[in-house]
C-alpha positions in Angstrom: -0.1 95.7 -121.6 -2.3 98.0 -124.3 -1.5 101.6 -124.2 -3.2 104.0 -126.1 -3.8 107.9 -126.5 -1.0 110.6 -125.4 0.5 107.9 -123.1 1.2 106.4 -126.3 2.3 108.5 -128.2 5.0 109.6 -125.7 6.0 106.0 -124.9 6.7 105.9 -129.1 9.0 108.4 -128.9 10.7 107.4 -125.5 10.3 103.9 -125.0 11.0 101.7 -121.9 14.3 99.7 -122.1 13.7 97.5 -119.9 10.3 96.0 -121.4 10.3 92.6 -123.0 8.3 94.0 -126.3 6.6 96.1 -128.3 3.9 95.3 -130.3 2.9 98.2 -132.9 0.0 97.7 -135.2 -2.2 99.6 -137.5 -3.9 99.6 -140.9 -1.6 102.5 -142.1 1.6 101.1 -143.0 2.8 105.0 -143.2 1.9 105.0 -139.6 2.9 102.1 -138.3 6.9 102.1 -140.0 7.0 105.9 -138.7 6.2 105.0 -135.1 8.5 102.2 -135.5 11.5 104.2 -136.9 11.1 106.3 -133.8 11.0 103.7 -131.0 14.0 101.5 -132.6 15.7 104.8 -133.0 15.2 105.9 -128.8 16.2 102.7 -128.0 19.5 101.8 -130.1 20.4 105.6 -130.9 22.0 107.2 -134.6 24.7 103.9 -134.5 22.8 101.0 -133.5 22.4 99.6 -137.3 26.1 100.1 -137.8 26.9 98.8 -134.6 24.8 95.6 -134.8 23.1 95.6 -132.2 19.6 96.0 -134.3 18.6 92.5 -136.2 15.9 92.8 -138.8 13.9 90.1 -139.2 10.3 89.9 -141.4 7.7 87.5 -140.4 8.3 85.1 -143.7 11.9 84.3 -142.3 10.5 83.3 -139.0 8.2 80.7 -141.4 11.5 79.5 -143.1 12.8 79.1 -139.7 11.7 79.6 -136.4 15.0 79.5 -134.9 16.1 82.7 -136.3 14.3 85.1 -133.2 15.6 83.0 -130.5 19.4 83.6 -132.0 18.4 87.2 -132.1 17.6 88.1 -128.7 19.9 85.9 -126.9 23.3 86.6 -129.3 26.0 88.8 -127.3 27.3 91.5 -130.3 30.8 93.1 -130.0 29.9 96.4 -129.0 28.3 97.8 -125.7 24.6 98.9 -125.7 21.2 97.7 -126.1 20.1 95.7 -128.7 16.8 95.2 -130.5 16.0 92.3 -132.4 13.2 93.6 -134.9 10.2 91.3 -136.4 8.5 93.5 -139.3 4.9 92.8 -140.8 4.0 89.7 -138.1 1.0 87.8 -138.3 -0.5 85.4 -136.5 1.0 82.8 -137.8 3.9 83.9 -136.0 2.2 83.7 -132.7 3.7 80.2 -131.7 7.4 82.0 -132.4 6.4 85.0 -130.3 4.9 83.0 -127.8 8.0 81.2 -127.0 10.4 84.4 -127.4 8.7 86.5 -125.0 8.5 83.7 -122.4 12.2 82.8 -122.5 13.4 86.2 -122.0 15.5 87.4 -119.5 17.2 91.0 -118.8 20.4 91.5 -121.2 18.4 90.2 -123.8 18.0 92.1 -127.3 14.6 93.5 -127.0 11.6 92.5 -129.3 10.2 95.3 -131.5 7.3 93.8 -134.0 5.1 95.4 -136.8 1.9 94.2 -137.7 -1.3 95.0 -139.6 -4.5 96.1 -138.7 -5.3 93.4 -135.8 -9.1 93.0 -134.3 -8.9 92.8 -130.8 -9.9 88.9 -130.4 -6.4 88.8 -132.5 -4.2 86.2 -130.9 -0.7 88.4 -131.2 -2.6 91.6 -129.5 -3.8 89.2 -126.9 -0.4 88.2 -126.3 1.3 91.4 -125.8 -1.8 93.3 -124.5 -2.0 90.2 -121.5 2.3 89.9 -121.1 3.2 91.7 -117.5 6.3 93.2 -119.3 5.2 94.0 -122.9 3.6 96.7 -125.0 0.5 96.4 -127.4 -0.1 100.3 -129.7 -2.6 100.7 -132.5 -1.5 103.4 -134.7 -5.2 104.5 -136.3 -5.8 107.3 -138.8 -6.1 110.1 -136.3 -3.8 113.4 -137.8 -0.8 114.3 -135.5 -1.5 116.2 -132.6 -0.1 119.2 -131.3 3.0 117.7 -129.2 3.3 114.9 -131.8 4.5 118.5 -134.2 6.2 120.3 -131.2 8.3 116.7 -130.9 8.8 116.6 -135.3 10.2 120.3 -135.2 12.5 119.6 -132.3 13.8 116.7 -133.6 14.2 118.9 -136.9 16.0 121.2 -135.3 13.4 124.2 -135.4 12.5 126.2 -132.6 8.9 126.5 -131.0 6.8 128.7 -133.4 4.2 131.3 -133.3 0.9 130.5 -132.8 -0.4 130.9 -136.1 2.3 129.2 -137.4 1.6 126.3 -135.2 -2.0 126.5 -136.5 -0.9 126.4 -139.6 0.9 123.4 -139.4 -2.0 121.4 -137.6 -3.9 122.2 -140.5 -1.3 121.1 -143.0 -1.3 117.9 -140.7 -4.8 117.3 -141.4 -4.4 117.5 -145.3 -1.0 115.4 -145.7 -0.2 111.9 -145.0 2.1 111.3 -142.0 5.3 110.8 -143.7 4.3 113.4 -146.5 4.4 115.8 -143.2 7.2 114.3 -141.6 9.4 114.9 -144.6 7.7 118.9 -145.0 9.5 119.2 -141.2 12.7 117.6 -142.3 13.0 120.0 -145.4 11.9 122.9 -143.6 14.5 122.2 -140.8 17.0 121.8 -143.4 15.9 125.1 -145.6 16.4 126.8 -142.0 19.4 125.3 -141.0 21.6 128.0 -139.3 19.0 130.7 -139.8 17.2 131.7 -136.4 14.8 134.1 -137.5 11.3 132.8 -136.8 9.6 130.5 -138.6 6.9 131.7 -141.7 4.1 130.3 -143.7 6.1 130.9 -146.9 9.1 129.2 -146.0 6.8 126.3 -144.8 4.8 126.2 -148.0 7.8 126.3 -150.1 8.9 122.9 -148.7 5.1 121.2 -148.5 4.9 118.6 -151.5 2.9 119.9 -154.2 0.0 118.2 -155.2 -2.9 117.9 -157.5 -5.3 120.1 -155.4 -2.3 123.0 -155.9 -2.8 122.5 -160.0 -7.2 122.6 -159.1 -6.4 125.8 -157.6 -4.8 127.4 -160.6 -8.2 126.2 -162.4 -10.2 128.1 -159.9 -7.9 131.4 -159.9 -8.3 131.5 -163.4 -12.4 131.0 -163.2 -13.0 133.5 -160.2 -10.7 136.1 -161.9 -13.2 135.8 -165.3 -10.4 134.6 -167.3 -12.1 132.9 -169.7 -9.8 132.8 -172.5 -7.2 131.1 -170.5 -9.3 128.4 -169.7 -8.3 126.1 -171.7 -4.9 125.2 -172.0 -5.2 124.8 -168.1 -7.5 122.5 -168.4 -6.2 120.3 -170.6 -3.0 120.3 -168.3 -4.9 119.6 -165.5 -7.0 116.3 -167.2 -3.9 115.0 -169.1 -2.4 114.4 -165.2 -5.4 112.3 -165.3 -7.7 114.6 -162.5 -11.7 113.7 -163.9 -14.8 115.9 -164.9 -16.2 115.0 -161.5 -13.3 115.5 -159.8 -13.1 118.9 -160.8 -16.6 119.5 -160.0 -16.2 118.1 -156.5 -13.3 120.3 -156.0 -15.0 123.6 -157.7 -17.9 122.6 -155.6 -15.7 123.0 -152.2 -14.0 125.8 -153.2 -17.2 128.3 -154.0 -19.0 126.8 -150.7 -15.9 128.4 -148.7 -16.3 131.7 -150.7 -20.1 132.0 -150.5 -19.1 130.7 -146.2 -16.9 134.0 -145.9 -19.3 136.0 -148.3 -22.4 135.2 -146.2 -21.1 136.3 -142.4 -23.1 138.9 -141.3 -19.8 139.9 -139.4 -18.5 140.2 -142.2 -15.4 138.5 -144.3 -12.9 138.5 -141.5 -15.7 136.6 -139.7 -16.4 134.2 -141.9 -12.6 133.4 -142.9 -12.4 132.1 -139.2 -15.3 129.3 -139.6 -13.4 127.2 -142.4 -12.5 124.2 -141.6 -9.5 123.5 -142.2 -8.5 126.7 -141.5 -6.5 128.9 -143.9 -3.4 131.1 -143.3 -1.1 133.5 -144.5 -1.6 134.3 -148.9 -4.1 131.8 -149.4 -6.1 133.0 -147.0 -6.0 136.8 -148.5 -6.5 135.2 -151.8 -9.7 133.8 -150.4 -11.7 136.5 -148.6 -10.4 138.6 -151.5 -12.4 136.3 -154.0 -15.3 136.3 -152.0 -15.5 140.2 -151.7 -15.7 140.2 -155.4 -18.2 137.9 -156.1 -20.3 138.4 -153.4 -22.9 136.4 -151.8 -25.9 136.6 -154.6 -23.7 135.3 -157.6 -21.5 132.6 -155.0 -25.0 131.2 -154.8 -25.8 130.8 -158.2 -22.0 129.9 -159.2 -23.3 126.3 -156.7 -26.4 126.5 -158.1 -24.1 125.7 -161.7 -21.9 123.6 -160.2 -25.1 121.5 -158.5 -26.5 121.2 -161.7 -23.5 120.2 -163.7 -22.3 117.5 -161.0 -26.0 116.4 -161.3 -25.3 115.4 -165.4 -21.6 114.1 -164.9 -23.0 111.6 -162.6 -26.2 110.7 -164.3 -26.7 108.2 -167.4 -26.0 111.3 -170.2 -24.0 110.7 -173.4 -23.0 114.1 -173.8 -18.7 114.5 -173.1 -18.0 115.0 -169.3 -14.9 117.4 -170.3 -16.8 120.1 -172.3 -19.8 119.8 -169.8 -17.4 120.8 -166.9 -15.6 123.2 -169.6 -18.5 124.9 -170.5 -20.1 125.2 -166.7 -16.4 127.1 -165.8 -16.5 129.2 -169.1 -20.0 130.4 -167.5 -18.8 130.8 -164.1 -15.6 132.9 -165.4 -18.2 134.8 -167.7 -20.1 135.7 -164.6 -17.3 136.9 -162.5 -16.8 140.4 -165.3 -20.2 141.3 -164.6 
């Protein structure tokens, strides 16, 4: 049976007992072991692993020898509760072992959780589980947690229901991180409020988000839409020697005056135009923002991306001339241009 949408994602996190198997496949393998880690975990709880009653199998041992699934499901362990016997990164080469599994299963036996790939739909293992009566076929695509998929990551963190521009703020953070990036920014956060019930902040929420190259591009942009040209620099030499790229920069400088000259340009004004971005932005960052774009204002934004347009134009073209000092010298203008 293929299940798909919010049915499955609440089937991932409470799955049925009583089915034969569950098929979860995907081209993420992020995705894919996260939904996985939940579903074994619902169905053998905290203890299972310790109490044996979850066998790990990976599809190159079922090659060695195909025996080794068949001793899994039907094997009787020494402690009470269900049991899962777990086939990671199957193929279909494995379908023959599959096959034969899910058709000589019976209730009592361990039931059959399996990983896979991305699978097309004429794939022989979707076909499988997708046509079995009592078995479960999920894609996991590249679609960003939803809103119950956070609600269900903060209670099992521990963390009560936040504000709505909190929860906002985490949707957006969804959008920006990989899925176990986020999941581990809810773990710390639940751990950095352990016994503390006031209500969840932006700060506290940023303080535990991984920190990434587009947080060291921002300190390169501070420093240009401030007019700090003498500090330019050092930071730029910090930023290329963790290997970020002329055009990289550009790409990201780019970005980052388009949402200024977005919030500059409302004719309701700043306030206004904060609320178009996409993603949106909260809490200091988006002060720091509408702040920016009050003090350049909408005739110099447009010739700041009138610079960066022209210099993105050379980095990509067949010119000799050092990508660092063109980028270097575009932001030393652009910095020059916010004193005036």
């Amino acid at each position: 049976m293929k299940m798909a949408g919010s049915a499955a994602q609440g089937y991932l996190r409470k799955p049925d007992p009583s089915h034969t198997a569950i098929l979860i496949f995907g081209a993420d393998p992020m995705r894919v072991a996260t939904a996985r880690q939940s579903v074994i975990a619902a169905l053998v709880g905290p203890s299972g692993e310790e109490e044996m009653r979850l066998t790990r199998l990976s599809a190159s041992d079922l090659r060695k020898d195909a025996a080794l699934l068949d001793d899994a499901v039907k094997a009787q362990g020494f402690f009470p509760g269900h049991r899962v016997a777990f086939v990671e990164d199957a193929t279909d080469t494995s379908i023959k072992v599959l096959t034969a599994a899910l058709a000589d299963w019976q209730a009592g036996d361990a039931q059959i959780v399996v990983t896979a790939g991305q699978l097309i739909a004429k794939s022989a293992m979707r076909k499988l589980f997708e046509g079995h009566r009592n078995a479960m076929a999920i894609g996991i695509y590249d679609d960003p947690p939803n809103r119950d998929d956070i609600t269900a990551a903060l209670q099992s963190a521990g963390l009560a229901a936040p504000g709505a521009d909190i929860m906002d703020a985490l949707m957006a953070l969804a959008q920006t991180l990989e899925p176990g990036d986020f999941r581990q920014t809810v773990e710390k956060v639940g751990l950095y409020k352990y016994g503390d019930p006031s209500p969840l902040t932006m700060t506290e929420i940023m303080a535990c988000a991984p920190q990434s190259a587009e947080v060291e591009l921002d300190d390169v942009l501070d420093v240009v839409t401030a007019g700090q040209a003498n500090t330019l620099g050092p930071v730029l030499r910090n930023l290329y020697a963790q290997g970020v790229t002329p055009v990289a920069l550009c790409i990201g400088a780019t970005r980052h005056f388009k949402r200024l000259h977005t919030v500059a340009s409302d004719p309701g004004g700043a306030g206004a135009g904060i609320g178009r971005l996409r993603p949106p932005v909260f809490g200091p960052r988006r002060d720091k923002i509408m702040r920016q774009a009050g003090n350049w204002g909408r005739d110099r934004l447009e010739k700041a991306l009138m610079a960066l347009t022209d210099v993105d134009l050379q980095l990509r073209s067949a010119d000799s001339a050092p990508q660092n000092a063109l980028m270097e010298r575009t932001l030393i203008r652009l910095a020059m241009m916010a004193r005036r």
